[in-house]
C-alpha positions in Angstrom: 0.0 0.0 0.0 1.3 3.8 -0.9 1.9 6.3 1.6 1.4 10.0 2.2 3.4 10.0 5.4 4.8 13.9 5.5 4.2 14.7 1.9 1.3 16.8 3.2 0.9 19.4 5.9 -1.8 21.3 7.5 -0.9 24.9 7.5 -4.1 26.9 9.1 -7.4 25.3 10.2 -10.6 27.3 10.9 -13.7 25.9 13.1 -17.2 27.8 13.9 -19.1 27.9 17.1 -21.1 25.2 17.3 -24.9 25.0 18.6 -28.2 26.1 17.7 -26.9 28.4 15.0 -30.5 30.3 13.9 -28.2 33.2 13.7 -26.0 31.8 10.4 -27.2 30.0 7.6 -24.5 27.7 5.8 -22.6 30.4 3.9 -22.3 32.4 7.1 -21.2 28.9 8.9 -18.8 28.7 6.1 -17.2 32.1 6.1 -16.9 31.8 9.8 -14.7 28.9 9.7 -12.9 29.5 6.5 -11.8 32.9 7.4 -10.6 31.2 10.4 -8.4 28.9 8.5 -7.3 31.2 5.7 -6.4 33.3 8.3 -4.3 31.1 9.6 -2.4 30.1 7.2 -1.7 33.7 5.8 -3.3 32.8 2.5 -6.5 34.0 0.9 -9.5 32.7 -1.5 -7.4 33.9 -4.5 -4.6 31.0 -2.9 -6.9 28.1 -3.1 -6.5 26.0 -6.4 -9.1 23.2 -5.3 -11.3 22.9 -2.4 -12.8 19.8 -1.1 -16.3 20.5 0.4 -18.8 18.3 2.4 -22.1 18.1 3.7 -24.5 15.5 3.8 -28.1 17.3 4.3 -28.6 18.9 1.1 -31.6 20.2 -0.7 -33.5 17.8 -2.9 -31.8 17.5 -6.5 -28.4 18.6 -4.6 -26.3 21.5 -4.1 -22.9 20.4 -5.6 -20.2 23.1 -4.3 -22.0 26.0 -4.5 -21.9 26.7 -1.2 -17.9 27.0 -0.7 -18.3 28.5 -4.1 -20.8 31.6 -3.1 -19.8 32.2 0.3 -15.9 32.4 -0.3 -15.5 33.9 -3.8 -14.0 30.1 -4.8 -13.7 31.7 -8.7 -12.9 28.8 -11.7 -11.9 26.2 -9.4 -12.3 22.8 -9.1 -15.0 22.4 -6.3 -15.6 18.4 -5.3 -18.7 17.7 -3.0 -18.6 14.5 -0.9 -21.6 12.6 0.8 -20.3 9.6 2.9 -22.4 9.5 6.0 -20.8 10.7 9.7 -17.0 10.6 7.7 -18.0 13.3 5.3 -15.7 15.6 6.8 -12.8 13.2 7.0 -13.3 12.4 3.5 -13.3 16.1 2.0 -9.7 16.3 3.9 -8.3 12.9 2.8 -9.2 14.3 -1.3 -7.9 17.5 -0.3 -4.3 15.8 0.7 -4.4 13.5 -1.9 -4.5 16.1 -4.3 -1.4 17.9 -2.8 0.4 14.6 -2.8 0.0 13.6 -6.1 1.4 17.0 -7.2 -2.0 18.1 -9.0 -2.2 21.2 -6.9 0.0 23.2 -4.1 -2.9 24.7 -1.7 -5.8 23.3 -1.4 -8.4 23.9 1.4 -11.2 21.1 3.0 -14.3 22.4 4.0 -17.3 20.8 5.8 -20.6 22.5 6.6 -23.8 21.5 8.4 -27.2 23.0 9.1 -28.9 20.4 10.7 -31.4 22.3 12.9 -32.9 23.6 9.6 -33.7 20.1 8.4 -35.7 19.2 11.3 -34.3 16.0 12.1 -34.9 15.1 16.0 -32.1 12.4 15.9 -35.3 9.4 16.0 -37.2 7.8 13.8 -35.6 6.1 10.6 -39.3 5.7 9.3 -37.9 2.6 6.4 -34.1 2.9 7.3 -32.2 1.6 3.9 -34.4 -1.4 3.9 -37.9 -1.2 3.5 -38.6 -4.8 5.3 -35.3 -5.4 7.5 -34.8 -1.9 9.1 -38.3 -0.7 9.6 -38.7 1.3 12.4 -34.6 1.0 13.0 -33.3 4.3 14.7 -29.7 5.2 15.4 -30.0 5.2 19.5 -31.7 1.9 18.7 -29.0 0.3 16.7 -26.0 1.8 19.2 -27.9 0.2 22.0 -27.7 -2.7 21.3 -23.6 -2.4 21.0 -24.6 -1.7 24.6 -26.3 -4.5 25.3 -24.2 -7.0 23.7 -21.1 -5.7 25.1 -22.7 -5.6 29.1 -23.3 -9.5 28.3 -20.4 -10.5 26.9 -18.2 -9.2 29.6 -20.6 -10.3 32.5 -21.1 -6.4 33.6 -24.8 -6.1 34.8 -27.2 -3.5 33.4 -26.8 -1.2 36.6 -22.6 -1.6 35.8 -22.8 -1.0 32.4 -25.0 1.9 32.7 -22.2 3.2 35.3 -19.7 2.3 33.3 -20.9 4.3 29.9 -22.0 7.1 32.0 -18.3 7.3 33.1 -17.8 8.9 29.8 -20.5 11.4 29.3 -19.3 12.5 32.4 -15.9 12.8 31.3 -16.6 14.5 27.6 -18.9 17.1 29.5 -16.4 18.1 31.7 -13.7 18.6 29.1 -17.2 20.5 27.0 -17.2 22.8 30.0 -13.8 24.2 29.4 -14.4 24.6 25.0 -15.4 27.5 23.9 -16.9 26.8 20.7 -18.7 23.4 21.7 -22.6 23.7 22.0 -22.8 22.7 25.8 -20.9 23.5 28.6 -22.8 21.6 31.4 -21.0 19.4 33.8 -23.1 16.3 34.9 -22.9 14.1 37.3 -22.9 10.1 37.1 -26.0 10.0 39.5 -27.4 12.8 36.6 -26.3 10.9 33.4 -27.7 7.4 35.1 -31.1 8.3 36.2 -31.7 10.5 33.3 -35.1 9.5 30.9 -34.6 6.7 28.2 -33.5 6.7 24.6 -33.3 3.7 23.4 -32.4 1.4 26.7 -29.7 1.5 27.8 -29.1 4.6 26.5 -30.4 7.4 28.4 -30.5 11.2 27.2 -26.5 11.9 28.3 -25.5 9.1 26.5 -26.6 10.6 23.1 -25.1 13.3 21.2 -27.2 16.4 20.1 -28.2 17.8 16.5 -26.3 21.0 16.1 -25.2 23.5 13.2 -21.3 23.9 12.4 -18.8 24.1 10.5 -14.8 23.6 10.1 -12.1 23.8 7.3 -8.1 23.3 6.5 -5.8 24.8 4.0 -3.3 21.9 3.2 0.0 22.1 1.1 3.0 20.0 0.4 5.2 19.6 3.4 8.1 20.9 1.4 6.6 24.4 1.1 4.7 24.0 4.6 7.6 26.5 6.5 6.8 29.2 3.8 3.7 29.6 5.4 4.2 29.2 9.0 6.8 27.7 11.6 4.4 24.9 12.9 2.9 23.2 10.6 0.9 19.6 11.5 1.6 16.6 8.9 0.0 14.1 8.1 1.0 10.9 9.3 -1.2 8.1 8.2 -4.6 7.9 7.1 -7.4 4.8 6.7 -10.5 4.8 5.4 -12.6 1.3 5.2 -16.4 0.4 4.7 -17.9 -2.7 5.5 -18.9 -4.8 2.3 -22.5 -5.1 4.1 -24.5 -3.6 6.6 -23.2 -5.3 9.7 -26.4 -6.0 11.8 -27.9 -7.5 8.8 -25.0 -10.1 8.9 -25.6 -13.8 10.3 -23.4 -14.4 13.4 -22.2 -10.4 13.9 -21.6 -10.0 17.2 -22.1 -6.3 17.8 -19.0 -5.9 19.4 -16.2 -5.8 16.9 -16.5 -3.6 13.5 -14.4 -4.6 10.6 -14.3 -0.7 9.6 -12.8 0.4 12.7 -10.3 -2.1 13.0 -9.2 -2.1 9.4 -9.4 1.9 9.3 -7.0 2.0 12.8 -4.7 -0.3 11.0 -4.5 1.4 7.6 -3.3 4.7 9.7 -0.9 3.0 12.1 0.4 1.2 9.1 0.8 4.7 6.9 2.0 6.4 10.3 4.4 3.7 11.8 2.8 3.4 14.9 3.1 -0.1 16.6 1.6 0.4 19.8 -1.6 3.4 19.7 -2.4 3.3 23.4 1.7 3.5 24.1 2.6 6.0 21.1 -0.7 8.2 20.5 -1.1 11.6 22.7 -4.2 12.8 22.5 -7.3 11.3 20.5 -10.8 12.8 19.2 -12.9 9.7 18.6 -16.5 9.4 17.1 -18.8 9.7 20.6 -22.2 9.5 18.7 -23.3 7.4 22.1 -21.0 6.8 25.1 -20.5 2.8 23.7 -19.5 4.2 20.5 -16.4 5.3 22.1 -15.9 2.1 24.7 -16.0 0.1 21.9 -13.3 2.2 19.7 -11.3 1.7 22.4 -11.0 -1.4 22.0 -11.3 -2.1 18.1 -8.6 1.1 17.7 -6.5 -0.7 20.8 -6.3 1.9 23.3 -7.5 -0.8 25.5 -7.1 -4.7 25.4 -10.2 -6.3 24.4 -12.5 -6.3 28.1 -10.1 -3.5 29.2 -12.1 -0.8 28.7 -13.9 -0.7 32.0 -10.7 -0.8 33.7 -9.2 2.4 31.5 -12.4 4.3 32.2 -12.6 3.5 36.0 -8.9 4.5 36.3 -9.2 7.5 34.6 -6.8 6.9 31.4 -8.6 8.8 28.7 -9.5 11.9 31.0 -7.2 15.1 30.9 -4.0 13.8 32.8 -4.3 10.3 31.7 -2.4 8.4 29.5 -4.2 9.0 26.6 -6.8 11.7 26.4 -10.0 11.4 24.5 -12.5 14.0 23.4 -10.5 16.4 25.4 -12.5 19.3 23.8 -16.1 17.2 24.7 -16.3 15.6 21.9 -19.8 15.3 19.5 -21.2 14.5 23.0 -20.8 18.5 23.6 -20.1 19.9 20.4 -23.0 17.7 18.6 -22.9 16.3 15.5 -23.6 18.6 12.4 -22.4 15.5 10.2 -20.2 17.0 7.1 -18.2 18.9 9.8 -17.8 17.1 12.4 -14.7 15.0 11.3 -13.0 18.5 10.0 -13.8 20.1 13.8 -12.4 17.4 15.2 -9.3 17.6 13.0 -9.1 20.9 14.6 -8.3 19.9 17.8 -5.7 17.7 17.4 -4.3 20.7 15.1 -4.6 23.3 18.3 -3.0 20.4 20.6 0.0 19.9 18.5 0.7 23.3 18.3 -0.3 23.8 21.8 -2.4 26.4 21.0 -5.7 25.3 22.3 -8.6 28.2 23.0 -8.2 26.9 26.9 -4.8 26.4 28.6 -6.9 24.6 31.1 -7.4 21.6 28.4 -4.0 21.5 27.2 -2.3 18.7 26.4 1.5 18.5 27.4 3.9 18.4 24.8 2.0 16.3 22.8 3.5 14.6 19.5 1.2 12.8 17.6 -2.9 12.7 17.8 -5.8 11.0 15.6 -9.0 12.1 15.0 -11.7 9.6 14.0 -15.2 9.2 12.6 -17.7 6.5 12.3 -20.7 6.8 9.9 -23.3 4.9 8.8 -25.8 1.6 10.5 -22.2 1.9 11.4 -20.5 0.6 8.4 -18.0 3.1 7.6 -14.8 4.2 9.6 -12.0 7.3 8.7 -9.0 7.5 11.1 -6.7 10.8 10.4 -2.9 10.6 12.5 -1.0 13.8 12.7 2.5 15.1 14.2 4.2 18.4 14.7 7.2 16.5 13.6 8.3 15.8 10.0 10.4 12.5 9.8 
C-alpha cells in the first residue's frame, strides 16, 4: 500500500461555534470557519487551487459546491462535493491531501458544513431505514444500543454496571465541553445525573446521546516541502485509513455487535501509513466518534487503546481523561459539540491541530507536549470508519 506519510501538511485550520446556529445560515457557517483557517495560514481565496467540500443534508436534487463556491468567492476552481455518511468531513480532507500529494495542486483547502437544525431532524425515527422490510422502524439510538447490550453480556457487567460504566464517559466529555469554547454545551453532569436521566433507546439514556447542532470547520493543506513558507508549525499528516464494511453489519448472520471490521481495518490502515506499533503506548491525545458513550468504549477497543474487556478498567482508572495516558475528546467531543455530520470529522481535526501546536482556546485543556494525535469518525448503520494521524514532527 502507498503512503502519504509527511508529503502533506496542514498549514491553518478554521472551526465555527457550534450550537443552535439560527443566527447563520450555511454560507455564514462557512465564512466563519474558512476565514478562520485562511487566516491562519496567511493565504487567501485567491490562494486556493481546489477545495474539497462536504455536507450530507442537502436540498432535494443537490447542491454540488455551490456553497464554498458563493460564500468564499471560490472563482474557476475545481469544487468536489462528498456525501459519505458521519465521515463526510474526514473524507473532504483525505481528497484534499491527496491532491497535494500527487502533485495536482499546491494549496488546497477542505471544508465541511452543516445546518442540521434547519432540516428538522430530532435524531429518532428512521421511518424505512435503507431497507424497507429489514430496518423498519430502525433508529440510530436503537442500533447503538444494542452495542450496549451485547457488550454488558459478553463481559458479565450487569445493566446497573454498564449503565455506570458508559455514563463514566458522558461525564468525562462534559467536563472537558465545559472548558471549550466553541462546543454547544458547557454543562457538567454528574454520574447520578447521566444514570437516572429518561430513556432513549435502553440503555441509552438522554447523556449518553449526542445532540443535533449547526457547524462548520475547514483546512488549508500544502506540500510539506513548502509548509515553512507559510508558518513555523505546521501539523503533517502521518497516516490515514478509510474502510467500509462490504455489508451492513447487523444485517449479517453471526455479527456479534461488538467488533467492527471498519474500525479495526481503518485503525490499521493509519498506524500502518504512520508507523505506529503500539496506539495506546505512542498516540497523545485522541478525538474519537462519541455518537453514544459505547461508540467510544468500543473504539477503544477495536482502535486498541484498550485490550479487548479492558475498557472498564481504562475508564474506571481515569486513562482517557485530561492527565491520563491518553486523552479522549479532550475538547467534549460530539457528546458536547454535537454532530452537524459533514463537519464534524473536519472540527475534530481541529483539535488535534490546536493540541500539536499547543495552541488550544483553553490552557486549562491542554495537552503536554503532545507529538502525535488522531481524530476519527464512524458513519453509517455503522459501516464506515475514517481515522486521520498527525504530528508536529516531519520524519
Amino acid at each position: 500500500m502507498g503512503s502519504i506519510k509527511d508529503k502533506v501538511a496542514i498549514i491553518g485550520m478554521g472551526c465555527s461555534q457550534f450550537g443552535e446556529r439560527w443566527d447563520a445560515g450555511t454560507s455564514d457557517l462557512a465564512i466563519e470557519a474558512a476565514g478562520e483557517a485562511l487566516a491562519d495560514a496567511g493565504v487567501g481565496p485567491q490562494d486556493i487551487e481546489a477545495c474539497y467540500f462536504s455536507t450530507v443534508y442537502a436540498p432535494m436534487g443537490g447542491v454540488g459546491g455551490t456553497i464554498a463556491a458563493d460564500a468564499l468567492k471560490l472563482r474557476d476552481i475545481p469544487i468536489i462535493r462528498n456525501e459519505n455518511w458521519c465521515t463526510s468531513g474526514h473524507i473532504a480532507l483525505f481528497e484534499a491531501c491527496l491532491a497535494v500529494a500527487s502533485g495536482m495542486y499546491d494549496v488546497v483547502m477542505a471544508l465541511g458544513v452543516e445546518k442540521l437544525k434547519d432540516t428538522g431532524y430530532p435524531g429518532l425515527g428512521m421511518g424505512r431505514g435503507m431497507n424497507p422490510v429489514l430496518e423498519a422502524r430502525r433508529t440510530a439510538p436503537g442500533s447503538f444500543a444494542l452495542i450496549a447490550k451485547r457488550y454488558f453480556q459478553a463481559h458479565g457487567l450487569s445493566d446497573q454496571e454498564g449503565k455506570e460504566l458508559i455514563g463514566r464517559i458522558a461525564v468525562k466529555n462534559h467536563d472537558n465541553g465545559s472548558r471549550t469554547p466553541k462546543a454547544h454545551f458547557h454543562n457538567k453532569v454528574t454520574l447520578e445525573k447521566v444514570v437516572a436521566a429518561p430513556l432513549i433507546a435502553w440503555p441509552l439514556g438522554l447523556f449518553d446521546c449526542c445532540g443535533n447542532s449547526d457547524g462548520a470547520a475547514c483546512a488549508i493543506v500544502t506540500r510539506a516541502d513548502l509548509a515553512r513558507k507559510f508558518r513555523d508549525d505546521p501539523i503533517y499528516v502521518k497516516g490515514v485509513g478509510v474502510a467500509m464494511d462490504s455489508s451492513m453489519p447487523h444485517l449479517r448472520p453471526g455479527f456479534d455487535w461488538i467488533h467492527f471490521g471498519a474500525l479495526m481495518n481503518s485503525s490499521r490502515q493509519a498506524y500502518e501509513m504512520a508507523g505506529i506499533k503500539n496506539p495506546r503506548e505512542e498516540l497523545d491525545v485522541a478525538e474519537v466518534h462519541d455518537c453514544f458513550t459505547i461508540t467510544e468504549l468500543a473504539i477503544y477497543e477495536n482502535f486498541g487503546f484498550s485490550p479487548e474487556g479492558g475498557a472498564r478498567a481504562d475508564i474506571e482508572g481515569g486513562f482517557f481523561e485530561r492527565g491520563g495516558g491518553l486523552p479522549v475528546n479532550i475538547d467534549g467531543g460530539l457528546k458536547c459539540f454535537g454532530h452537524p455530520i459533514g463537519a464534524s470529522g473536519l472540527r475534530m481535526t481541529y483539535e488535534i491541530y490546536k493540541q500539536l501546536q499547543q495552541k488550544v482556546d483553553n490552557p486549562a485543556r491542554q495537552v503536554q507536549n503532545p507529538r502525535l494525535g488522531l481524530s476519527h469518525t464512524f458513519g453509517g448503520p455503522p459501516q464506515i470508519s475514517a481515522v486521520a494521524i498527525l504530528g508536529n514532527e516531519r520524519g
